[in-house]
Every structure is written in structure tokens, then in C-alpha cells.
PLY file of the C-alpha trace (Angstrom):
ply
format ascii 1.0
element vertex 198
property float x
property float y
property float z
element edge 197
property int vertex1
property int vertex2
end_header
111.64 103.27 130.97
109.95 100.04 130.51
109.12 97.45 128.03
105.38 97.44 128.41
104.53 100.10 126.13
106.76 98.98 123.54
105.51 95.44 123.47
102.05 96.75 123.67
102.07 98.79 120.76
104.14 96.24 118.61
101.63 93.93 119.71
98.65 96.13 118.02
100.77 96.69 114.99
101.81 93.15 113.87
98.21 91.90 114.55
96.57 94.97 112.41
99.39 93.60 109.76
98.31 90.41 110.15
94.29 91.89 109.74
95.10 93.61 106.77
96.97 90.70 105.03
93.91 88.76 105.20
91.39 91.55 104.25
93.58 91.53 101.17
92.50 88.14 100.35
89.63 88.16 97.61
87.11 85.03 97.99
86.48 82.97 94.90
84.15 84.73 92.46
81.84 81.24 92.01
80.99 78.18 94.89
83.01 75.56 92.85
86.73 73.74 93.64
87.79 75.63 90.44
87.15 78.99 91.22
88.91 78.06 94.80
91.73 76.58 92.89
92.57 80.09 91.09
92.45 81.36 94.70
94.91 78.95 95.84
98.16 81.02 94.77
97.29 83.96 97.07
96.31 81.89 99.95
99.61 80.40 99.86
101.41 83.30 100.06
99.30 84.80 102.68
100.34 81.61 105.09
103.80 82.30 104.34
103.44 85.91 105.19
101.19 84.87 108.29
104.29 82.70 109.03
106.80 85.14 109.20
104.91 87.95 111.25
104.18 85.48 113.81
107.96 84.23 113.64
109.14 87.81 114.46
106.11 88.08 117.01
107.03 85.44 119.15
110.92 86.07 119.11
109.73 89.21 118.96
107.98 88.12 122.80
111.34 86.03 123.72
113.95 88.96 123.23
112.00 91.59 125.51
111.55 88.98 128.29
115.35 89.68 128.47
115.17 93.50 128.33
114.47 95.15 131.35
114.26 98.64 130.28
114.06 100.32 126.66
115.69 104.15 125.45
114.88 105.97 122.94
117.42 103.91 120.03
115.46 101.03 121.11
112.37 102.56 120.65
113.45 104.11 117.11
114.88 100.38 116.42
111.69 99.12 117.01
109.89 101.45 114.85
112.17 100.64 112.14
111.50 96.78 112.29
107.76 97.34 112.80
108.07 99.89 109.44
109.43 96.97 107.51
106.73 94.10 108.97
104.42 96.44 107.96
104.64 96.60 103.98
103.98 92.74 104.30
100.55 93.07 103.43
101.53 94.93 100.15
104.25 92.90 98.87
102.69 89.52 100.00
99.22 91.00 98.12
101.35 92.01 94.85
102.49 88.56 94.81
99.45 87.36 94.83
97.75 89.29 92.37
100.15 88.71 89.79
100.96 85.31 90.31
104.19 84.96 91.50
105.81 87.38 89.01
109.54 88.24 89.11
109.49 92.03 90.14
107.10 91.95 92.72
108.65 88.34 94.15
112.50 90.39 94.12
110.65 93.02 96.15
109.31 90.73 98.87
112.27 89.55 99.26
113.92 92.79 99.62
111.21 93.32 102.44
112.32 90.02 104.10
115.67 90.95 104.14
115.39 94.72 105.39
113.23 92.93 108.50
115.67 90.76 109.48
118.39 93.02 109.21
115.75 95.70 111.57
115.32 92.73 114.04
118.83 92.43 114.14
119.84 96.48 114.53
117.13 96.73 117.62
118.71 93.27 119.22
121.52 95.15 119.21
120.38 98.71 120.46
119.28 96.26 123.43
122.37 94.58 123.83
123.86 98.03 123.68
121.60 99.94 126.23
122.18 96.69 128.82
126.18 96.72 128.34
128.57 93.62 127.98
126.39 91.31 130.23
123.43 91.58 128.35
121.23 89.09 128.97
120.16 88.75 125.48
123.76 88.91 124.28
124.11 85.58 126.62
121.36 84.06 124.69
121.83 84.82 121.42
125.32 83.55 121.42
126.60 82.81 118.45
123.43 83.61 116.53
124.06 80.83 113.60
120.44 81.13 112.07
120.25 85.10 112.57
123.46 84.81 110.73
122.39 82.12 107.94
118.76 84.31 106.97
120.39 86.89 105.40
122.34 84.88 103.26
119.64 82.92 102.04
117.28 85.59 101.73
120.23 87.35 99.40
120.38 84.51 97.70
116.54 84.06 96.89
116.66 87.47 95.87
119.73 86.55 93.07
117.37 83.57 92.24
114.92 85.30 91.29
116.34 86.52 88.65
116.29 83.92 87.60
112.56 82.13 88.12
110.33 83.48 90.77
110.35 79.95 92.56
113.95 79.84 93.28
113.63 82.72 95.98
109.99 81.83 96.80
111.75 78.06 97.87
114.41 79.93 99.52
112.45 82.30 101.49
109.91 79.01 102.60
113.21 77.52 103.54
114.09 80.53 105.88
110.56 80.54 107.54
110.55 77.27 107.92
113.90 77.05 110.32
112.36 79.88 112.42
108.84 78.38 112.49
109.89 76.98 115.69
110.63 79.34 118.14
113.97 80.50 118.86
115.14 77.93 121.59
117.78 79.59 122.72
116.00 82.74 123.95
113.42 80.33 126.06
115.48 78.05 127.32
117.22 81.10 128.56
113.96 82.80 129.99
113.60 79.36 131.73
116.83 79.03 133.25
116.37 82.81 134.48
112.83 81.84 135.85
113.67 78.33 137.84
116.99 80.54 139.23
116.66 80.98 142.65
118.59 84.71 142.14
115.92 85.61 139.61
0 1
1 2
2 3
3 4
4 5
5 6
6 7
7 8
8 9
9 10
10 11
11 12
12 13
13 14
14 15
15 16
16 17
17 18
18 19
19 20
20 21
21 22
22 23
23 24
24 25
25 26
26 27
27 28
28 29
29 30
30 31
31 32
32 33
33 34
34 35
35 36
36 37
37 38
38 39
39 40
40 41
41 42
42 43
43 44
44 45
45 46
46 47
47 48
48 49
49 50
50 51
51 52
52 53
53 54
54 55
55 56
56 57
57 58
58 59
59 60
60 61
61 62
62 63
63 64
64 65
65 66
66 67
67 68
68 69
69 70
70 71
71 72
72 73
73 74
74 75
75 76
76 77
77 78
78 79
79 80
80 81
81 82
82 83
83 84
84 85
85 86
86 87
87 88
88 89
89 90
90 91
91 92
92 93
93 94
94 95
95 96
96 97
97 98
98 99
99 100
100 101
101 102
102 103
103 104
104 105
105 106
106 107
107 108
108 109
109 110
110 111
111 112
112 113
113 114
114 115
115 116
116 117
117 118
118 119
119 120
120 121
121 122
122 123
123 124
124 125
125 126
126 127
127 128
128 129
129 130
130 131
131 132
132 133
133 134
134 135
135 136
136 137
137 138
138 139
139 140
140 141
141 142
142 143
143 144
144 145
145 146
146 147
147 148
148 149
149 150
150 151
151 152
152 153
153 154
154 155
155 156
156 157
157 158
158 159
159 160
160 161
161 162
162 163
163 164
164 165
165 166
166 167
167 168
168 169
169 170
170 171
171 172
172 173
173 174
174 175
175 176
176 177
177 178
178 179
179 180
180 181
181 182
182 183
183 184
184 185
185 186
186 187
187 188
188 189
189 190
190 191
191 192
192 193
193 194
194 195
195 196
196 197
């Protein structure tokens, strides 16, 4: 079968995340710069949270540009990633409602780290549905960075223990070298497109 339904409805699902994340956002109880400040905690961590669901969006985008057809592993695999994304707007709210606290910082990491290992179990039910000359597997190569985020998300989660802003810093760190898009799958895509076989 195709990828369009699959992309469609994890499409819907990261931008009701998205929706709810901000609906979880409570406005400042007065019209002054202090009652904004107080707000400014929460509104930090939703743009880091915002951050990382459009990180896995758009790679999200760039891996099924390389998938011609999806089973039903993939589609499970998908699920599974798209059940992780989608307790961001609970652990990304607990943050913020208790001000960075230790427990509920340890469990948003935990949820960081369960998505990116779900990203990386349905890149591989796609590498292993398409066989050895996987397109994506061509991309992905050596996959330094997929590699690298679970180490520092472990290691946020260890630092954690102990202050809060040791795996807060180290989960920034990890958005911040996948804010960009992941080159490697669109230069890919590119080099597929301006092919004269493609």
C-alpha cells in the first residue's frame, strides 16, 4: 500500500499535538510585564516542545519521500512513534506547571528518549520492508546525530538527578542540532529528483 494515508493521518496527529500544547498554555492572570514574566517558564517550554514536534514532522516529511510503499510493521511503527509525540503536551504542561521540577523534568526526558528510539524502530521497519537497497538506508548512512540523541538525552536524564537544568540544557542541546532539517535525507530527495532515472 501507499504512503498517503500514513502521512495524512500523522499529519492530523502531530498538528492536534501541537493544538493541544498550546491550549495548555494559561494567559497571565493581570495586563502587566509581571504577571507575563511568571508566564514566561511555560512559554519556554512550550517552544521547546513546539521545536521538537516540528523536528520529527519535517524528517518525519523527508524519510517517507524515500518510502514508496508502507506494511502493516510500518504502520504499527508509526503508531508507536506518534503514541510517544503524543504525551508531549502532558509532560511539556507538567513542566510547566511546576516549574521545572525534577520528577516531571526526568519524565520528559524519558518521553524524548522513547520518541527517538520510535523514530528510529519505524526507519527501520522501512528500511526493512524496502530490502538492502533501501533508499533511506542510502541516506541515512551512518546516522551520527540519530546515534548521538540518545546518548545525550540519557545523559540529561542522569543530570537531572541532579538539577533540573542539566537535562533541560541537554535536551535544548539535542533540539537544537536537529532544528535544521536533516540534510542528508534532502539532499538525497534532490539528487533522486534532478536524476534523469527518477
Amino acid at each position: 500500500m501507499g504512503t498517503g494515508r500514513l502521512e495524512a493521518f500523522s499529519d492530523g496527529v502531530l498538528a492536534i499535538i501541537i493544538t493541544i500544547m498550546v491550549l495548555e498554555l494559561h494567559r497571565p492572570a493581570d495586563p502587566t510585564w509581571a504577571a507575563l514574566g511568571h508566564a514566561a517558564t511555560p512559554l519556554v517550554i512550550y517552544l521547546l516542545s513546539f521545536v521538537y514536534v516540528g523536528i520529527y514532522w519535517s524528517n518525519h516529511h523527508h524519510m517517507l519521500q524515500l518510502c514508496d510503499r508502507v506494511s502493516g510493521g510500518v504502520l504499527w511503527a508509526n503508531l508507536h512513534l506518534l503514541f510517544w509525540l503524543s504525551l508531549f503536551p502532558f509532560t511539556t504542561d507538567w513542566m510547566g506547571e511546576t516549574d521545572v521540577a525534577r520528577v516531571p523534568v526526568l519524565v520528559y526526558g524519558v518521553n524524548l528518549l522513547a520518541a527517538a528510539i520510535a523514530y528510529v524502530v519505524l526507519q527501520r521497519a522501512i528500511i526493512g520492508l524496502e530490502g538492502p537497497e533501501s533508499r533511506l538506508k542510502k541516506a541515512i548512512g551512518q546516522d551520527a546525530k540519530g546515534k548521538l540523541s540518545p546518548l545525550l538525552y540519557v545523559t540529561g536524564i542522569a543530570g537531572t538527578l541532579v538539577t533540573p537544568w542539566i537535562g533541560m540544557t541537554l535536551f535544548t542541546v539535542v533540539a537544537l542540532i536537529w532544528l535544521v532539517p536533516d540534510r542528508r535525507l534532502e539532499s538525497f530527495v534532490a539528487q533522486l529528483e534532478s536524476s534523469p532515472d527518477a
